[in-house]
PQR file of N, CA, C, O and H, with PARSE charges and radii, in Angstrom:
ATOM      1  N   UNK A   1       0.844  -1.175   0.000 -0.4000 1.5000
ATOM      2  CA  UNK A   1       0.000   0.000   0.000 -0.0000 2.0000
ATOM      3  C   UNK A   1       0.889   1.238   0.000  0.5500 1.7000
ATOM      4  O   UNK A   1       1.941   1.204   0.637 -0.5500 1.4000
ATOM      5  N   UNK A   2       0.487   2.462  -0.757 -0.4000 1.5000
ATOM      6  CA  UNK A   2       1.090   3.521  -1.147 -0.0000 2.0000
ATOM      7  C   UNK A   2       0.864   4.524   0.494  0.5500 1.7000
ATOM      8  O   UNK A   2      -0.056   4.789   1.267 -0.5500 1.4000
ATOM      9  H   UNK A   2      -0.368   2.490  -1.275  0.4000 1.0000
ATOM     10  N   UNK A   3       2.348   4.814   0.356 -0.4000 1.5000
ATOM     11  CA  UNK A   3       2.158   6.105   1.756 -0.0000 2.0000
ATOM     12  C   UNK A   3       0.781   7.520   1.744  0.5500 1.7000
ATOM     13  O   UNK A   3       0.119   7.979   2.675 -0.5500 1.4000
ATOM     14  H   UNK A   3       3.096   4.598  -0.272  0.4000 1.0000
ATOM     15  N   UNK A   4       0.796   7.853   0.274 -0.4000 1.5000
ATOM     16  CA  UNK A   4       0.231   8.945   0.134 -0.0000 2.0000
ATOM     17  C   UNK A   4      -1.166   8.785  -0.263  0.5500 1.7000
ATOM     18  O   UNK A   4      -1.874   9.632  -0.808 -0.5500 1.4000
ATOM     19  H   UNK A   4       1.334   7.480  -0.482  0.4000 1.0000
ATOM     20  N   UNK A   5      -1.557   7.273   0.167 -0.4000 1.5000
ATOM     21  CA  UNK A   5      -3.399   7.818  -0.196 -0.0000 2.0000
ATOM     22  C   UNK A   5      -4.273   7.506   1.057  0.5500 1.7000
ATOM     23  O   UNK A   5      -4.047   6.905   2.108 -0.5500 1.4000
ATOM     24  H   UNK A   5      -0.981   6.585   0.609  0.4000 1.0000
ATOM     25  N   UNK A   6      -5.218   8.064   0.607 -0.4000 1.5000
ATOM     26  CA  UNK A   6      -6.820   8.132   1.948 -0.0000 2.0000
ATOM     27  C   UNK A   6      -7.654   6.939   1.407  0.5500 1.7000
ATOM     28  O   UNK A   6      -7.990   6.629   0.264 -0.5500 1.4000
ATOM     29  H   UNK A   6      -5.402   8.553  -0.246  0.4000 1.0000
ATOM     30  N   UNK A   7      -7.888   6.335   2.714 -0.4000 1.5000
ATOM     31  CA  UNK A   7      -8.462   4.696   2.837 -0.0000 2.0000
ATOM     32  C   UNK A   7      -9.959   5.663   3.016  0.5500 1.7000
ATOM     33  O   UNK A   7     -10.024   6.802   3.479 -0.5500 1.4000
ATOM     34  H   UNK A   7      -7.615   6.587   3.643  0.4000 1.0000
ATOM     35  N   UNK A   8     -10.965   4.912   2.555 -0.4000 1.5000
ATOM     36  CA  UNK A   8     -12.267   5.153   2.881 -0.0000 2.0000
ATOM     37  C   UNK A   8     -12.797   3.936   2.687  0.5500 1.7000
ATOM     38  O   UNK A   8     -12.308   3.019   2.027 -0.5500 1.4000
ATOM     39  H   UNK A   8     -10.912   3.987   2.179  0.4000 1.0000
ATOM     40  N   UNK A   9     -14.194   3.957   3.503 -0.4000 1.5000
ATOM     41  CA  UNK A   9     -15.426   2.955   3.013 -0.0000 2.0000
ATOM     42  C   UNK A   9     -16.152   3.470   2.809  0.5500 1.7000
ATOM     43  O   UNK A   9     -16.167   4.693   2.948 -0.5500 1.4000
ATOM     44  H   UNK A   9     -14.591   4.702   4.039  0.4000 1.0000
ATOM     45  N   UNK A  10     -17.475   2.513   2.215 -0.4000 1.5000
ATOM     46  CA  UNK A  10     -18.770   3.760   1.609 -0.0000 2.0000
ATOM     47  C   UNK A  10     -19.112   2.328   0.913  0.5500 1.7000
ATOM     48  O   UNK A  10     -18.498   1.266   1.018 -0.5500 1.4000
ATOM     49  H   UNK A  10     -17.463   1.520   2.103  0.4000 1.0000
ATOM     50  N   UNK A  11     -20.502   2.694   0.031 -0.4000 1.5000
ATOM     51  CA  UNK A  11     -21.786   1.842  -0.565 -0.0000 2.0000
ATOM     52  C   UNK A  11     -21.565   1.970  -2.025  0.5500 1.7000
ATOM     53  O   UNK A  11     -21.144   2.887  -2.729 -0.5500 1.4000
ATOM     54  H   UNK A  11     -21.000   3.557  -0.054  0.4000 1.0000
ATOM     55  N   UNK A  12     -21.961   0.821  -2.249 -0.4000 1.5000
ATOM     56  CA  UNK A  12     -22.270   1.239  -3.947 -0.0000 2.0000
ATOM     57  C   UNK A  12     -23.598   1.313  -4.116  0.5500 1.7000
ATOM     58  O   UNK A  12     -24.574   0.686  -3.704 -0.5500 1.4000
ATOM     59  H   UNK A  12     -22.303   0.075  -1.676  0.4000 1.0000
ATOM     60  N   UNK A  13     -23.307   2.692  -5.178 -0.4000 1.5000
ATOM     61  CA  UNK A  13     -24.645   3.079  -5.636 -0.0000 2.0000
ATOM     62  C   UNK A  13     -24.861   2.517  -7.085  0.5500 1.7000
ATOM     63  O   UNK A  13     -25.648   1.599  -7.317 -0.5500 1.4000
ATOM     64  H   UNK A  13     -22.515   3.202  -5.514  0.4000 1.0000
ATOM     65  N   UNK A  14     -24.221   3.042  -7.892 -0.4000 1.5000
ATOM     66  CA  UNK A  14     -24.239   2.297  -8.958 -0.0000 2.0000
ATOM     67  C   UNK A  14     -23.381   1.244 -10.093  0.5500 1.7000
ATOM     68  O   UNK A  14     -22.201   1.597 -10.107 -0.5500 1.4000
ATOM     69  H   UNK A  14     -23.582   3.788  -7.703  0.4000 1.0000
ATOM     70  N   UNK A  15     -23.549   0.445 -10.734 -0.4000 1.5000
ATOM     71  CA  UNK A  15     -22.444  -0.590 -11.704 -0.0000 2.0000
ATOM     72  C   UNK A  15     -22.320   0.264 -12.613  0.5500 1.7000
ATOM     73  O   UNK A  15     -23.332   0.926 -12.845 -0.5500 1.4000
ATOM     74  H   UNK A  15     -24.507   0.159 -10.723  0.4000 1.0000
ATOM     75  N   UNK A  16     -21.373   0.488 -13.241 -0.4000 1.5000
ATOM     76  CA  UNK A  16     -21.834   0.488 -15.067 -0.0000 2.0000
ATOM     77  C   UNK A  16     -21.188  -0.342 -15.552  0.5500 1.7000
ATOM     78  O   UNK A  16     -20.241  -0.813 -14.921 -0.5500 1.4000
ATOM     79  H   UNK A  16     -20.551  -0.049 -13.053  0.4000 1.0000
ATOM     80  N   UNK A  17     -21.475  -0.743 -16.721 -0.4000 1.5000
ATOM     81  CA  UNK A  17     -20.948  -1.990 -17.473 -0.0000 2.0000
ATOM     82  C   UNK A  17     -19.151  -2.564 -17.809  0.5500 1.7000
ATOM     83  O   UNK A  17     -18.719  -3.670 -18.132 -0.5500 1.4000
ATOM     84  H   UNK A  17     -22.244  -0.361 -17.233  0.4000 1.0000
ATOM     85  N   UNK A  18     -18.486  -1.305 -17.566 -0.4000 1.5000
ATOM     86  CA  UNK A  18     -17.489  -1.302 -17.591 -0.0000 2.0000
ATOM     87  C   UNK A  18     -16.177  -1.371 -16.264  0.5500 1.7000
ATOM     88  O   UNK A  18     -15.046  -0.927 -16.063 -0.5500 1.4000
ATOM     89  H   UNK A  18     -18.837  -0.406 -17.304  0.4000 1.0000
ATOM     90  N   UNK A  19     -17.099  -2.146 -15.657 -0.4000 1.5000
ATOM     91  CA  UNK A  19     -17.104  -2.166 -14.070 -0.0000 2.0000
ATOM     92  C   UNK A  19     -16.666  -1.147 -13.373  0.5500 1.7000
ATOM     93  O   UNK A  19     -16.081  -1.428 -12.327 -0.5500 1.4000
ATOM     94  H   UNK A  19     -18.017  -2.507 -15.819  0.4000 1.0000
ATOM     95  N   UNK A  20     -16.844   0.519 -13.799 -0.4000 1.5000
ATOM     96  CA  UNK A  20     -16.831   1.050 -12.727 -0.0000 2.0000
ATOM     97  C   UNK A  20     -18.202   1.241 -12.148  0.5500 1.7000
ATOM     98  O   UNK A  20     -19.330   0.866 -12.469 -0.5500 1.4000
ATOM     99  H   UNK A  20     -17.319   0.747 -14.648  0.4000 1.0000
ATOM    100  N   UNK A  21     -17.692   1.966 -11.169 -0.4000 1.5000
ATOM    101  CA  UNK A  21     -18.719   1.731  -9.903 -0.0000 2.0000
ATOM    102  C   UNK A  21     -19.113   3.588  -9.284  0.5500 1.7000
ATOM    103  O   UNK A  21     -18.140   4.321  -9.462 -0.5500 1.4000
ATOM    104  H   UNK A  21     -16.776   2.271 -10.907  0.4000 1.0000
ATOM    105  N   UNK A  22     -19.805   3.990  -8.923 -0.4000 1.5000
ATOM    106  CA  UNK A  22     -20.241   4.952  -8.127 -0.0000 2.0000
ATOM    107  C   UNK A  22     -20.717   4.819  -6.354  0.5500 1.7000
ATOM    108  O   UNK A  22     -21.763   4.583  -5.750 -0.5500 1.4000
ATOM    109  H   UNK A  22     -20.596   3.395  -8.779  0.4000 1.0000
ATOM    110  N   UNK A  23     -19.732   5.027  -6.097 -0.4000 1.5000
ATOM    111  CA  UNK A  23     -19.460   4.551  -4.576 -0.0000 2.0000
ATOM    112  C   UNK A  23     -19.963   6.073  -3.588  0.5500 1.7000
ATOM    113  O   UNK A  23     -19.683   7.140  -4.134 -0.5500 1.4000
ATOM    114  H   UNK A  23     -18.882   5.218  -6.588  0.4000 1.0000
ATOM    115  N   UNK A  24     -20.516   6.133  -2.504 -0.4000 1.5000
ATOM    116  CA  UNK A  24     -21.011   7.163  -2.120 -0.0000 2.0000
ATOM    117  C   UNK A  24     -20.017   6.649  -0.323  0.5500 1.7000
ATOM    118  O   UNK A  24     -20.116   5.663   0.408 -0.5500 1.4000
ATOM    119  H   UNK A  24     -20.743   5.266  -2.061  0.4000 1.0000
ATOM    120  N   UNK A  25     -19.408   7.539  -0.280 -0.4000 1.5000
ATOM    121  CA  UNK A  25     -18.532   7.731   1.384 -0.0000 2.0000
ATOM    122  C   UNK A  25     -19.218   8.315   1.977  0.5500 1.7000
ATOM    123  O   UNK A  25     -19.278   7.504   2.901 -0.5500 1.4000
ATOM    124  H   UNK A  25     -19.328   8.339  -0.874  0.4000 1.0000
ATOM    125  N   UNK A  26     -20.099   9.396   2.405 -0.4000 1.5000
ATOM    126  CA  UNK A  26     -20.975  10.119   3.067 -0.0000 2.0000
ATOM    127  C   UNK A  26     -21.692  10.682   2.347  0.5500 1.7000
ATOM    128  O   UNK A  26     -21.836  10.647   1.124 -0.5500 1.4000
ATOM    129  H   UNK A  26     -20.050  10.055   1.655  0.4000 1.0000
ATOM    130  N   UNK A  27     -22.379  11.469   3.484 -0.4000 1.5000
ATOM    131  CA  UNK A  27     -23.850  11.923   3.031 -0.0000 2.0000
ATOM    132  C   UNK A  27     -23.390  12.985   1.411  0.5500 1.7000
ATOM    133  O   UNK A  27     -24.126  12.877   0.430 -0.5500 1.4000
ATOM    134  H   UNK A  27     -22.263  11.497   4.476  0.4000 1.0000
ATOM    135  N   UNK A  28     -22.421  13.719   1.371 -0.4000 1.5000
ATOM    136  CA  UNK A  28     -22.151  14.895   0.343 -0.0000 2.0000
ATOM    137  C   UNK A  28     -21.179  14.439  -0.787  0.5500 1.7000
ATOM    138  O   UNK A  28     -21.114  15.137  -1.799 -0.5500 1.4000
ATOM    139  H   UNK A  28     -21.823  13.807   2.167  0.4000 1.0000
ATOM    140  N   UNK A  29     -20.028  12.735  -0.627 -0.4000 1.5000
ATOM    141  CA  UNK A  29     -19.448  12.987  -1.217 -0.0000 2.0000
ATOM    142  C   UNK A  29     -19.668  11.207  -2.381  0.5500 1.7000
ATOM    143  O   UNK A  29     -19.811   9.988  -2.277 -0.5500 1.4000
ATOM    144  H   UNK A  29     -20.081  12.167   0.195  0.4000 1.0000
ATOM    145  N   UNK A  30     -19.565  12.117  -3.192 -0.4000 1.5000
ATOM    146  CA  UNK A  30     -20.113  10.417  -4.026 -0.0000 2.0000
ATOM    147  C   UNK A  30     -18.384  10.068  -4.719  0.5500 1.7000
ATOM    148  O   UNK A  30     -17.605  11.002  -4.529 -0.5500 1.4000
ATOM    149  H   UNK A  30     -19.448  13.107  -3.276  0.4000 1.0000
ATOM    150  N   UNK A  31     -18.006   9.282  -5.197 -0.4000 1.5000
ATOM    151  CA  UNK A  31     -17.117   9.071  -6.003 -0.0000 2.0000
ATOM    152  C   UNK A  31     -16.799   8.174  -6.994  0.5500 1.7000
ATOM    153  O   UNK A  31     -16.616   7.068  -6.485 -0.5500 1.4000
ATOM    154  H   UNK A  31     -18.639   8.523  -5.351  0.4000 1.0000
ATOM    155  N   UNK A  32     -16.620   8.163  -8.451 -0.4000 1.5000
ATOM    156  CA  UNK A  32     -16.641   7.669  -9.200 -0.0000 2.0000
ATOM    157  C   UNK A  32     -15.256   6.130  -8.788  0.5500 1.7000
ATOM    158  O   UNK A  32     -14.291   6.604  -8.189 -0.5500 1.4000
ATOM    159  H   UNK A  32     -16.769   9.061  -8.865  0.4000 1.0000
ATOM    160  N   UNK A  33     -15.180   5.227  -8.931 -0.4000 1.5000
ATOM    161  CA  UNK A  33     -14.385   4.175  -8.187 -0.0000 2.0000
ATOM    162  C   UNK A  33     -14.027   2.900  -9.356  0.5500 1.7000
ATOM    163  O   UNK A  33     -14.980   2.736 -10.118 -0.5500 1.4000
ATOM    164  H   UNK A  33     -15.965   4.842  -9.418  0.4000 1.0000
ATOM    165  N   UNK A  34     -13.094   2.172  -9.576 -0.4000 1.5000
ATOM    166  CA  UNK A  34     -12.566   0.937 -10.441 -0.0000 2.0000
ATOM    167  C   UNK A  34     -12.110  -0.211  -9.633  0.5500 1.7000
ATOM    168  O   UNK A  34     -11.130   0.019  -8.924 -0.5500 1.4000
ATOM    169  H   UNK A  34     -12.320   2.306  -8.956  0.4000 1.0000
ATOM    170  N   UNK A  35     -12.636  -1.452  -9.588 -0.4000 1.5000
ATOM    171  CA  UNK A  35     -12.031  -2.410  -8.953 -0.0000 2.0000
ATOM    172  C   UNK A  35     -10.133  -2.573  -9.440  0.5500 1.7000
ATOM    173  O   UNK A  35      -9.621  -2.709 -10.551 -0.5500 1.4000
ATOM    174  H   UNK A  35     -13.432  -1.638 -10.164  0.4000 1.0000
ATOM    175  N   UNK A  36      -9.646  -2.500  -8.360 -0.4000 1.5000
ATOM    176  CA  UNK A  36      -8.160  -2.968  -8.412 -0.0000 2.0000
ATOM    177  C   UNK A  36      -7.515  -4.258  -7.831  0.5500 1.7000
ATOM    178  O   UNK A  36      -7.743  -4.871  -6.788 -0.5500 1.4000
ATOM    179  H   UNK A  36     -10.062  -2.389  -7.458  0.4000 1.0000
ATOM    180  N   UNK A  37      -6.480  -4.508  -9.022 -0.4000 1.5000
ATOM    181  CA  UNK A  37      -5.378  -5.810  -8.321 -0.0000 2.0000
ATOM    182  C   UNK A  37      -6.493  -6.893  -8.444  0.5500 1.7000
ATOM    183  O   UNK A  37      -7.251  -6.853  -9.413 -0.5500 1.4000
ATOM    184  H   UNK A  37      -6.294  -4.009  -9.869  0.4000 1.0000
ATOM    185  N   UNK A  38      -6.650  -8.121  -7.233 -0.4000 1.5000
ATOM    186  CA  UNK A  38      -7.118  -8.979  -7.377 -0.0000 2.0000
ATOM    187  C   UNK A  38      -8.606  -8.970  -7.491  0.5500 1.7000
ATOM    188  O   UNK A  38      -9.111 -10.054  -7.784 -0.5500 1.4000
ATOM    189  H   UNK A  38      -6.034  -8.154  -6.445  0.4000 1.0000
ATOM    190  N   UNK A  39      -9.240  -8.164  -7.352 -0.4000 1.5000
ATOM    191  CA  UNK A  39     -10.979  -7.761  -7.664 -0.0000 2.0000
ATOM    192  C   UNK A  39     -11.009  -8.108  -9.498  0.5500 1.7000
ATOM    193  O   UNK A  39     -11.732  -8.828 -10.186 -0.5500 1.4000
ATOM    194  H   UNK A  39      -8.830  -7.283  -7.114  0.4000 1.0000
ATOM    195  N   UNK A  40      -9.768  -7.137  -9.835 -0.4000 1.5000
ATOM    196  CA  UNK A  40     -10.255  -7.430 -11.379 -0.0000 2.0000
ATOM    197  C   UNK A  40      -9.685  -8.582 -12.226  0.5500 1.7000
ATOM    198  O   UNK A  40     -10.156  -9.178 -13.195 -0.5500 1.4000
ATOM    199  H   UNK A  40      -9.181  -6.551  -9.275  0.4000 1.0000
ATOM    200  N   UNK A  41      -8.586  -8.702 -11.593 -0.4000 1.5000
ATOM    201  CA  UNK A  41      -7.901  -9.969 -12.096 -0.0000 2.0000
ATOM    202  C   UNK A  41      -8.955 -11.216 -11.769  0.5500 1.7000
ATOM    203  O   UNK A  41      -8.977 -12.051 -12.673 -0.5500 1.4000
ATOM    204  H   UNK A  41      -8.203  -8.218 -10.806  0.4000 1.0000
ATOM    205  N   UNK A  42      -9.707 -11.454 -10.804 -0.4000 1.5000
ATOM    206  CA  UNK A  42     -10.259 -12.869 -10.383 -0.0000 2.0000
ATOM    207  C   UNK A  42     -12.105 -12.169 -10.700  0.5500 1.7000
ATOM    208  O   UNK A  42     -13.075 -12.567 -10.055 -0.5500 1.4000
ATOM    209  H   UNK A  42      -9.690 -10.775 -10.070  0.4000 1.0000
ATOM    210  N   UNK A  43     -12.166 -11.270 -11.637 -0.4000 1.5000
ATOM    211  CA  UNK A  43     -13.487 -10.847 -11.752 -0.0000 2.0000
ATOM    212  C   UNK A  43     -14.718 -10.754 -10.805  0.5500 1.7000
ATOM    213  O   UNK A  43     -15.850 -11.044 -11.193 -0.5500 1.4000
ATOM    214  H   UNK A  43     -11.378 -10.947 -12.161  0.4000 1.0000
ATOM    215  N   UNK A  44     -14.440 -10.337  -9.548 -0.4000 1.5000
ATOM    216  CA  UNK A  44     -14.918 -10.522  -9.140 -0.0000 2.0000
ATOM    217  C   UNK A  44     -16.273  -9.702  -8.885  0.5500 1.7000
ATOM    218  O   UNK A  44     -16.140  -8.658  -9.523 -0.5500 1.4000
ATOM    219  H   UNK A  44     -13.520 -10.101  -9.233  0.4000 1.0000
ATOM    220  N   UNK A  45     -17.314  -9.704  -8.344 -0.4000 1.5000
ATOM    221  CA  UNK A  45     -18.428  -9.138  -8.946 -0.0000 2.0000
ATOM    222  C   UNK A  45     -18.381  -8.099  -7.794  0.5500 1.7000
ATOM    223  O   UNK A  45     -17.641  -8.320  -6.835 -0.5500 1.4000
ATOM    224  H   UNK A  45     -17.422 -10.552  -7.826  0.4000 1.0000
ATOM    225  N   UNK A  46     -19.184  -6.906  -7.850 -0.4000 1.5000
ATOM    226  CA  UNK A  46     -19.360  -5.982  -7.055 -0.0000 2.0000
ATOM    227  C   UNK A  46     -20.982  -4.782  -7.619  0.5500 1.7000
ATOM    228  O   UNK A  46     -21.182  -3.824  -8.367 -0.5500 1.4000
ATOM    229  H   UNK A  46     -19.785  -6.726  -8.629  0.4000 1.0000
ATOM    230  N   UNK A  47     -21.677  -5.566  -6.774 -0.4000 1.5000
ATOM    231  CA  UNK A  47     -23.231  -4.792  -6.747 -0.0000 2.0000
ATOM    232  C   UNK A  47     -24.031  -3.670  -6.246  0.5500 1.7000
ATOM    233  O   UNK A  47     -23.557  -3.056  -5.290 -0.5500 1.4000
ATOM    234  H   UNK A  47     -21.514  -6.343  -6.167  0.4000 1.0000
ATOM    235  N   UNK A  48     -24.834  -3.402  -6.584 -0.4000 1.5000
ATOM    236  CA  UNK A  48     -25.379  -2.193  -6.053 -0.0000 2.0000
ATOM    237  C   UNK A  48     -25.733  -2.439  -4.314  0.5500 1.7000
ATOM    238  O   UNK A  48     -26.323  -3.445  -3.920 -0.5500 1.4000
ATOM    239  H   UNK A  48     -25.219  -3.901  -7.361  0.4000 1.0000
ATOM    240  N   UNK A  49     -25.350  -1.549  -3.572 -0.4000 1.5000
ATOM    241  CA  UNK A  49     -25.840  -1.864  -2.083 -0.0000 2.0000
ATOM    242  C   UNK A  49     -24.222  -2.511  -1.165  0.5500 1.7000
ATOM    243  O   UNK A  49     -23.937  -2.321   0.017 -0.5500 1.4000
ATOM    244  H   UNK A  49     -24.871  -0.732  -3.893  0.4000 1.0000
ATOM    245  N   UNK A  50     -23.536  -3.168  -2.058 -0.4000 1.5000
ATOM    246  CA  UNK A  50     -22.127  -3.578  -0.902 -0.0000 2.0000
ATOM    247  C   UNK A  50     -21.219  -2.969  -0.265  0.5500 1.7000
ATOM    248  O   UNK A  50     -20.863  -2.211  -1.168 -0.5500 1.4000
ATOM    249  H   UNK A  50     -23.768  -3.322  -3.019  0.4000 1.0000
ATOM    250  N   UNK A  51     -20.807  -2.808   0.279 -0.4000 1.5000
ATOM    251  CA  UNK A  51     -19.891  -2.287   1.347 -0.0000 2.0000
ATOM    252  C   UNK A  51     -18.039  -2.271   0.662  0.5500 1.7000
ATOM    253  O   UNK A  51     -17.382  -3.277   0.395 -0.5500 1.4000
ATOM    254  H   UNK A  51     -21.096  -3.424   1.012  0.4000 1.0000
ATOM    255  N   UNK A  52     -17.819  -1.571   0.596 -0.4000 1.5000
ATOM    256  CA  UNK A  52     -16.847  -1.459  -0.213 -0.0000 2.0000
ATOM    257  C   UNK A  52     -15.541  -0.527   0.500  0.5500 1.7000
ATOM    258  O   UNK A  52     -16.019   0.510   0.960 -0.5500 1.4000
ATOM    259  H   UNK A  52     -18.354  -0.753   0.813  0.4000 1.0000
ATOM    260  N   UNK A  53     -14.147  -0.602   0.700 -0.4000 1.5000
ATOM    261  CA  UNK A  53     -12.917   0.056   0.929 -0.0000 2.0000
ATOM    262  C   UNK A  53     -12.550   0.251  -0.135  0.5500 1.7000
ATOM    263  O   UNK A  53     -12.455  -0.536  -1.077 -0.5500 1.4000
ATOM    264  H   UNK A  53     -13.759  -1.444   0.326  0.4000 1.0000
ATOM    265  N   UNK A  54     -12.208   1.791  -0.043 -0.4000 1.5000
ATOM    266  CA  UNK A  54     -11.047   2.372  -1.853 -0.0000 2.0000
ATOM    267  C   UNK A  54     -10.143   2.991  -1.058  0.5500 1.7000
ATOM    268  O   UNK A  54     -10.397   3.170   0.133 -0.5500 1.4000
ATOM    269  H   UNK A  54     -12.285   2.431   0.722  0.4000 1.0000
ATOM    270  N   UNK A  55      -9.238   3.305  -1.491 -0.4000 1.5000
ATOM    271  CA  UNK A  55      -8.044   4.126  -1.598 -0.0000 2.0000
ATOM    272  C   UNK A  55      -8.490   5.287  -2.854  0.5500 1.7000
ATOM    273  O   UNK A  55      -9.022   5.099  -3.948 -0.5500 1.4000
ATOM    274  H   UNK A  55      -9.031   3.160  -2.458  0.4000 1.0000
ATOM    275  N   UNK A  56      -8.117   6.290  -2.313 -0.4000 1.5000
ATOM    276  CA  UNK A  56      -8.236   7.672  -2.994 -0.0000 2.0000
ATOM    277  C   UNK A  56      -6.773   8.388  -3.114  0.5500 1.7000
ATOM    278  O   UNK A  56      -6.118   8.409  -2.072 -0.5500 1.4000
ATOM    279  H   UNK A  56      -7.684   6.442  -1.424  0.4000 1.0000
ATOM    280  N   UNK A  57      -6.291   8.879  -4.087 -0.4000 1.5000
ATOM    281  CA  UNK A  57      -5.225   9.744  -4.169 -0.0000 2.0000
ATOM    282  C   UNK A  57      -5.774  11.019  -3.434  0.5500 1.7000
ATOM    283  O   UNK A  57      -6.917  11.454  -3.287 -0.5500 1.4000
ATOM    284  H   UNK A  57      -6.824   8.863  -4.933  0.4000 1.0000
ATOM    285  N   UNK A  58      -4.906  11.326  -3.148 -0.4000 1.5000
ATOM    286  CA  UNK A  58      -5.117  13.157  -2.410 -0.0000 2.0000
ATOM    287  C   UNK A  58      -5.181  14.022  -3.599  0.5500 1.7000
ATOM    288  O   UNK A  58      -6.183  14.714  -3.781 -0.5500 1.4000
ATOM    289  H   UNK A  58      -3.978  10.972  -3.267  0.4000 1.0000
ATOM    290  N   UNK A  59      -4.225  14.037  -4.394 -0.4000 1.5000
ATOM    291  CA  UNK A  59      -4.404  14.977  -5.861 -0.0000 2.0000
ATOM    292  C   UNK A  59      -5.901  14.518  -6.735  0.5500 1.7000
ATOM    293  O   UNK A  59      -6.187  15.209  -7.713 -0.5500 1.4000
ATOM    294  H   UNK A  59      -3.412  13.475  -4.246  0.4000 1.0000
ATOM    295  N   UNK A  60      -6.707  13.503  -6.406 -0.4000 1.5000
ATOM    296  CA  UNK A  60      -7.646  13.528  -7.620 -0.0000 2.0000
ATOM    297  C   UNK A  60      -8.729  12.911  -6.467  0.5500 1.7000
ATOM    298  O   UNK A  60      -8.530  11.771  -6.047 -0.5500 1.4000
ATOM    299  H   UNK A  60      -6.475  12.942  -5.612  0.4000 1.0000
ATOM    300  N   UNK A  61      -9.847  13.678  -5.985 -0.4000 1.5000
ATOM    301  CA  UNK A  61     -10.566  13.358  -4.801 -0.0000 2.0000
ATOM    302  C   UNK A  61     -11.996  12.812  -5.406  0.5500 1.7000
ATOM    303  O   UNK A  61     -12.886  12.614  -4.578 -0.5500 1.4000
ATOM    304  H   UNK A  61     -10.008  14.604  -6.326  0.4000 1.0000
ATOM    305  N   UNK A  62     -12.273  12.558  -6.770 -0.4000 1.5000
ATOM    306  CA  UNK A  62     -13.372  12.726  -7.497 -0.0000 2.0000
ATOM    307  C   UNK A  62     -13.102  10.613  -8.132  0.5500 1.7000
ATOM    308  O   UNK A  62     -14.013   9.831  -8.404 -0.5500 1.4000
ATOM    309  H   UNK A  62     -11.550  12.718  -7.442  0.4000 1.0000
ATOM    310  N   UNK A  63     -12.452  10.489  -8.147 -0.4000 1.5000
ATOM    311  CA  UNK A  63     -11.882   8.845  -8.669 -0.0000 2.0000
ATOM    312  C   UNK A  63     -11.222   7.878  -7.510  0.5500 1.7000
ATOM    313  O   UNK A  63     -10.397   8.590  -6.937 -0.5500 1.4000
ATOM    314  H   UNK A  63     -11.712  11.124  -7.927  0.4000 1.0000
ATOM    315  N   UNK A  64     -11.223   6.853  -7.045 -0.4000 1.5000
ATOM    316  CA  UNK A  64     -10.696   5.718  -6.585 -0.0000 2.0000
ATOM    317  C   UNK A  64     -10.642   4.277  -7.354  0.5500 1.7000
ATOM    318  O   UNK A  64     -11.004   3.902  -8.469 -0.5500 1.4000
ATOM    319  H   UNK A  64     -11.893   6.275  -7.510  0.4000 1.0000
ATOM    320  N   UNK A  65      -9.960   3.583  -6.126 -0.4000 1.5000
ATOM    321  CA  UNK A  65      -9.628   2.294  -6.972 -0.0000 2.0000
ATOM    322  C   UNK A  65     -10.470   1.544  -5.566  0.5500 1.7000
ATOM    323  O   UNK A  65     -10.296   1.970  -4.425 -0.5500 1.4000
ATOM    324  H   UNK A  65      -9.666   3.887  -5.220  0.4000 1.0000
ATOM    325  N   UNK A  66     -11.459   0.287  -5.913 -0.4000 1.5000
ATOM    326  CA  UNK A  66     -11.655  -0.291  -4.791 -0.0000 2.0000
ATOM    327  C   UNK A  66     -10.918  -1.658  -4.624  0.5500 1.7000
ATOM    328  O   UNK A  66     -10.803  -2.628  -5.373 -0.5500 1.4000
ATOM    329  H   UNK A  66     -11.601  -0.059  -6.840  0.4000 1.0000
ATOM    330  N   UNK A  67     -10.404  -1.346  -3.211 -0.4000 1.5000
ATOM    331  CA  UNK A  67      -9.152  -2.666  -2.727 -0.0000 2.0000
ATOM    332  C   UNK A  67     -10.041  -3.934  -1.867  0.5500 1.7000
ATOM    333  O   UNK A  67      -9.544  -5.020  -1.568 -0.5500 1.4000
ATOM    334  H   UNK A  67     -10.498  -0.558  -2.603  0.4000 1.0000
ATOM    335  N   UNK A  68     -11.022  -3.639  -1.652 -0.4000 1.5000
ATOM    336  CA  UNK A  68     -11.497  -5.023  -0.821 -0.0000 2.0000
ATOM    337  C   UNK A  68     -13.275  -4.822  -0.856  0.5500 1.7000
ATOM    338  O   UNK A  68     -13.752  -3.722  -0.577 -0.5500 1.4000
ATOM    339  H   UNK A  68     -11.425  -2.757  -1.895  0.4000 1.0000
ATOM    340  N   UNK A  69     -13.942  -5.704  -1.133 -0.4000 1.5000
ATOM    341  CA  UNK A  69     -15.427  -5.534  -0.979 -0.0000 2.0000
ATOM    342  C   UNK A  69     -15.825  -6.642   0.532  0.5500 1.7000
ATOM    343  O   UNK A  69     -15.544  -7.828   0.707 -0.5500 1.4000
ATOM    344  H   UNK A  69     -13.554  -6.598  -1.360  0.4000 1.0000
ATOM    345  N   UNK A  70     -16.514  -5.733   1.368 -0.4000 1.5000
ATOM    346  CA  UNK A  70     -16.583  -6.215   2.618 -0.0000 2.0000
ATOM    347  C   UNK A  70     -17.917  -7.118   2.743  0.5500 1.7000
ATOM    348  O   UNK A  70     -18.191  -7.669   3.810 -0.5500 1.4000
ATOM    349  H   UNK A  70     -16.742  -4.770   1.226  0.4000 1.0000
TER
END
């Protein structure tokens, strides 16, 4: 894991076909999100409503990668 990013959890709101995802962390902040590492390598599925951890860069607060579906 990289020194310089912010761990969050949060819900998925929506799929799109291209497996990204629209992940909502609180009440104000939604964020557009991509399964990473072994999520996409082993395809793994990720639905509307799951519980989800991303890592966020500090320079780009609007995109993540999600590292584990809980």
């Amino acid at each position: 894991m990289d020194k310089d990013v912010l761990i969050f959890e949060g819900s998925v709101l929506e799929v799109y076909p291209d497996m990204r995802c629209l992940v909502k962390i609180n009440e104000k902040l939604t964020v557009a999100a991509y399964p990473g590492g072994k999520l996409k390598k082993y395809s793994i599925k990720i639905m509307p409503g799951d519980r989800v951890v991303l890592e966020i860069s500090p320079y780009d607060l609007k995109t993540g990668r999600i590292i584990k579906r809980l």
